[in-house]
Backbone bond lengths (Angstrom), bond angles and torsions (degrees), N, CA, C in turn:
res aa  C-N    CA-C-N  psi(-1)  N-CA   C-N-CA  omega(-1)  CA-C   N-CA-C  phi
1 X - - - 1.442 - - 1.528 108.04 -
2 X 1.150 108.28 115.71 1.711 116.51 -177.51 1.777 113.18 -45.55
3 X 1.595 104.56 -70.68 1.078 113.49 145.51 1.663 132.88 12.19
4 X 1.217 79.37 -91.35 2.121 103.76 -178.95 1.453 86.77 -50.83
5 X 1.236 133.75 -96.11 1.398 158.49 155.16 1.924 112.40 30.31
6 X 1.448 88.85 -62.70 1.431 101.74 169.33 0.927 130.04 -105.88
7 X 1.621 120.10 15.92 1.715 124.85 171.42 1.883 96.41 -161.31
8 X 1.589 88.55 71.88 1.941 104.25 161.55 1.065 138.47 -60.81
9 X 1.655 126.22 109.91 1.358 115.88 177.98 1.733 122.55 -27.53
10 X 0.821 119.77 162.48 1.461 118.25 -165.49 1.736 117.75 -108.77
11 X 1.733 99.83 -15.82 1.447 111.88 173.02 1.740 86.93 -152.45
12 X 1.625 100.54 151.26 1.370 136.99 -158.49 1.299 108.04 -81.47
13 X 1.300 133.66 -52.31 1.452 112.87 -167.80 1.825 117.63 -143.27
14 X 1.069 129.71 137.21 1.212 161.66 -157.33 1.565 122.71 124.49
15 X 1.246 108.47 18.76 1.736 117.46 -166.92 1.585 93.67 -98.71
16 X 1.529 103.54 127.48 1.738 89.49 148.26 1.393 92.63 -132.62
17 X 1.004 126.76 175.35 1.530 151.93 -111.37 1.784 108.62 164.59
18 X 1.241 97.56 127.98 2.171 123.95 -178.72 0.801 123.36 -143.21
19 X 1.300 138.59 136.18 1.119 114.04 -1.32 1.697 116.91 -90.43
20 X 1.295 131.48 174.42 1.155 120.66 160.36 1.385 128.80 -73.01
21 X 1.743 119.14 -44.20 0.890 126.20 160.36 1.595 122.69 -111.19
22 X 1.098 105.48 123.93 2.118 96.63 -155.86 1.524 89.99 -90.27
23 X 1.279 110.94 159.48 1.468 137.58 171.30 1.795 103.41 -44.88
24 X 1.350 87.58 140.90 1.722 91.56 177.02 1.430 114.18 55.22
25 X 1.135 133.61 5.17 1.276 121.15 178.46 1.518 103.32 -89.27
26 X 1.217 143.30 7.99 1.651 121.87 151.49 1.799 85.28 95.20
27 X 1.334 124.42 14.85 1.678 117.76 174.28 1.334 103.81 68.65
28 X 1.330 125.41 42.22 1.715 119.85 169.29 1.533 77.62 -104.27
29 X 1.524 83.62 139.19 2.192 108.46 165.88 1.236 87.64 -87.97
30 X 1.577 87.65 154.81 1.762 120.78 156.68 1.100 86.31 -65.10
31 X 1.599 108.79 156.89 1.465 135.92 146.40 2.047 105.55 -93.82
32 X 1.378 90.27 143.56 1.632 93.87 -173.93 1.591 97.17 -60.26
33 X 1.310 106.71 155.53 1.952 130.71 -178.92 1.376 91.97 -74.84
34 X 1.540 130.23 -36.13 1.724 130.78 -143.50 1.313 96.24 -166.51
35 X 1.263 108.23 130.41 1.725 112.29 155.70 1.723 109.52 -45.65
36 X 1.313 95.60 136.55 1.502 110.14 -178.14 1.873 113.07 57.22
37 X 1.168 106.19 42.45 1.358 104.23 144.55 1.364 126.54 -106.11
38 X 1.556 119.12 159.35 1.144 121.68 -172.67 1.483 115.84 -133.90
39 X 1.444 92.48 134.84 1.720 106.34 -163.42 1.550 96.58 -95.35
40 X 1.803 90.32 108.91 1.436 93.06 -164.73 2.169 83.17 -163.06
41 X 1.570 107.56 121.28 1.471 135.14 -164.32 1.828 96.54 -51.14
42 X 1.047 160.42 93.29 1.175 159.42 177.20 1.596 109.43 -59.69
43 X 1.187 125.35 -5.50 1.353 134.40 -172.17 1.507 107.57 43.16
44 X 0.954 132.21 22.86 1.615 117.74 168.14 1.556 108.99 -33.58
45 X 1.409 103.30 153.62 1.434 125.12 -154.94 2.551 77.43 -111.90
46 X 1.462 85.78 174.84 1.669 85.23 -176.61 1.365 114.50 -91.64
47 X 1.068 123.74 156.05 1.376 108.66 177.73 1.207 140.27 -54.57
48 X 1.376 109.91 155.90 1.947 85.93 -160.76 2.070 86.26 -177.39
49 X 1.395 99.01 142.54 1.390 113.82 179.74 1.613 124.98 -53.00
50 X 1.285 121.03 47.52 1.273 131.55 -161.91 1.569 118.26 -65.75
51 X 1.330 117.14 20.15 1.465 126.77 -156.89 1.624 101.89 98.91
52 X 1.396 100.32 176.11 1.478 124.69 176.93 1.723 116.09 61.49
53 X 1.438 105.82 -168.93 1.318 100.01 -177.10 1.522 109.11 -93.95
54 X 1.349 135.48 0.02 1.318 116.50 164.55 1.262 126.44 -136.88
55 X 1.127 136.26 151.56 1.530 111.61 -169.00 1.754 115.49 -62.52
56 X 1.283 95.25 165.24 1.490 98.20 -176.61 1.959 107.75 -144.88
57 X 1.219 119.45 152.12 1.367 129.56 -167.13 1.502 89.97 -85.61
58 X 1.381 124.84 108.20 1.722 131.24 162.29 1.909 113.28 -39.59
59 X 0.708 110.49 -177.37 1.644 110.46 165.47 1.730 101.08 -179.32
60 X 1.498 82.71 125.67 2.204 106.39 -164.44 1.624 91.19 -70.51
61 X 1.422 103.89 158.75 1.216 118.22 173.58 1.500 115.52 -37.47
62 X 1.370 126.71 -52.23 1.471 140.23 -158.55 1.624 100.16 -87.89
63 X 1.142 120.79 17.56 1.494 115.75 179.83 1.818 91.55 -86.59
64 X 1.992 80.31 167.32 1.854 84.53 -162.50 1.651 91.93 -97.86
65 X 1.022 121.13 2.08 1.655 126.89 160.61 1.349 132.41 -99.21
66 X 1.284 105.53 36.24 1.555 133.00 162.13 1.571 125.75 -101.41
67 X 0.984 102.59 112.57 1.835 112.96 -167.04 1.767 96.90 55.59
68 X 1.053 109.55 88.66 1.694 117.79 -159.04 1.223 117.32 -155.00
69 X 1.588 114.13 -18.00 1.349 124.67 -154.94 1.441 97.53 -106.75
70 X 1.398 121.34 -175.68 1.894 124.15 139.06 1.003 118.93 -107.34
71 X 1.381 114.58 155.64 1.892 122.78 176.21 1.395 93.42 -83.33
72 X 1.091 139.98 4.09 1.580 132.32 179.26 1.391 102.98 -84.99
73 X 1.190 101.02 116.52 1.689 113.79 177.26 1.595 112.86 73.14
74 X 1.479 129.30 21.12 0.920 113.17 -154.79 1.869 103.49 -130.05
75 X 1.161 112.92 126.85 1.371 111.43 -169.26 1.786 128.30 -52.32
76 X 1.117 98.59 115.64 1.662 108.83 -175.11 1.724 112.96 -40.87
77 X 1.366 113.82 -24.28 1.891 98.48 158.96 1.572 96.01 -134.31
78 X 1.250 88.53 166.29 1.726 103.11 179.41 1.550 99.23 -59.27
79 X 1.677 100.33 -156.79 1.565 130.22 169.64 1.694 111.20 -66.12
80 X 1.499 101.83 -30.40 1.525 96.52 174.19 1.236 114.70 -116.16
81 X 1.253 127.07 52.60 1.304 145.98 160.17 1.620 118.45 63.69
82 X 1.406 104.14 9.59 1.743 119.07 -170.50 1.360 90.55 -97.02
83 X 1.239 113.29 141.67 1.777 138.54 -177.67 1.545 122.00 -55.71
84 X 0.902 127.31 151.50 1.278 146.13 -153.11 1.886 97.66 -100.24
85 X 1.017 130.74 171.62 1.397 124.56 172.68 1.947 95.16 -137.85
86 X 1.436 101.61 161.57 1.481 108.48 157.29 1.584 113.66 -11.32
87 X 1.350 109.63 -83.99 1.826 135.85 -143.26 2.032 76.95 -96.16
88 X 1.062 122.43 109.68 1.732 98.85 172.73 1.357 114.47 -123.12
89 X 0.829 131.67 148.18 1.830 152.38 -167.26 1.992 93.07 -60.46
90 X 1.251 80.56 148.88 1.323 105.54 174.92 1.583 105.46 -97.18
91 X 1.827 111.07 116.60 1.031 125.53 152.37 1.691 102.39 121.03
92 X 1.176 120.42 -135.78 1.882 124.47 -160.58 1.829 117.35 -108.44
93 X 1.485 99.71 -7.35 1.356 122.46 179.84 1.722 115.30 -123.15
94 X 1.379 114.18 82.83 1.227 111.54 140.82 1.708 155.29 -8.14
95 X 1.028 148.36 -5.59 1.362 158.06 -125.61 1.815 94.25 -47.73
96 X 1.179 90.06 128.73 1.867 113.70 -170.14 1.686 101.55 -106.67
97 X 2.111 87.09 123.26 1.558 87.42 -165.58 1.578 117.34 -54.99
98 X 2.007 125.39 -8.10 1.087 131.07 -174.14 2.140 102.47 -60.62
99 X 1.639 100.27 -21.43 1.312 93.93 -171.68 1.919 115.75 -73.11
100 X 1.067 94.23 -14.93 1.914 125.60 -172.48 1.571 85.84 -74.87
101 X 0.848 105.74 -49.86 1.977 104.17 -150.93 1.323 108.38 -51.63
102 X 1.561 127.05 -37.56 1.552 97.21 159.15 1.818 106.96 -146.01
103 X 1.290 97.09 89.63 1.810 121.78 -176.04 1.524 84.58 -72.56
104 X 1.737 127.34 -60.78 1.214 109.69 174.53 1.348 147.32 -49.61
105 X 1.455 100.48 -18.41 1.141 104.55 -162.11 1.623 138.72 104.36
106 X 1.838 88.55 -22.74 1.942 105.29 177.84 1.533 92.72 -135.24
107 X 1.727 132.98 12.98 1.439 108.45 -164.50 1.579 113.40 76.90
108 X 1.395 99.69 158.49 1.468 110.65 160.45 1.575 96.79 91.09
């Protein structure tokens, strides 16, 4: 990817990156953005007014960029200004344990 190539992540690992092989490309792989990233579907949800001032892509509990990230270097609230936790998500959306509290439907 030309792209990647000429504008390199700047630190190596908590990145994942999709597709590996993109549509129509004739089966050429990506080359990884960063040592130790992993090409692995993050399921982002579409954009959509989730708070803050710009929209931002949600990401469901079962995404593989949930508690995924590092707090090293990494801003104490997301894109929409809501807080960061210990273990923190990879990328501009946070998932707030208030969203957990009832996935069932009763809590717990």
């Amino acid at each position: 990817n030309p792209w990647a190539m000429l504008n390199p992540v700047a630190s190596g690992s908590n990145n994942l990156q999709w597709p590996q092989v993109r549509p129509n490309s004739f089966g050429q792989q990506e080359a990884a953005v960063s040592p130790g990233s992993q090409f692995v579907d993050a399921q982002l949800l579409a954009p959509a007014n989730n708070g803050g001032p710009t929209q931002t892509m949600a990401l469901p509990p079962n995404s593989a960029a949930v508690n995924a990230g590092t707090p090293t270097g990494a801003p104490v609230t997301d894109q929409r200004g809501l807080p960061r936790f210990a273990q923190v998500d990879i990328g501009a959306f946070e998932l707030q344990n208030s969203a957990l509290i009832f996935a069932d439907g009763f809590g717990g």
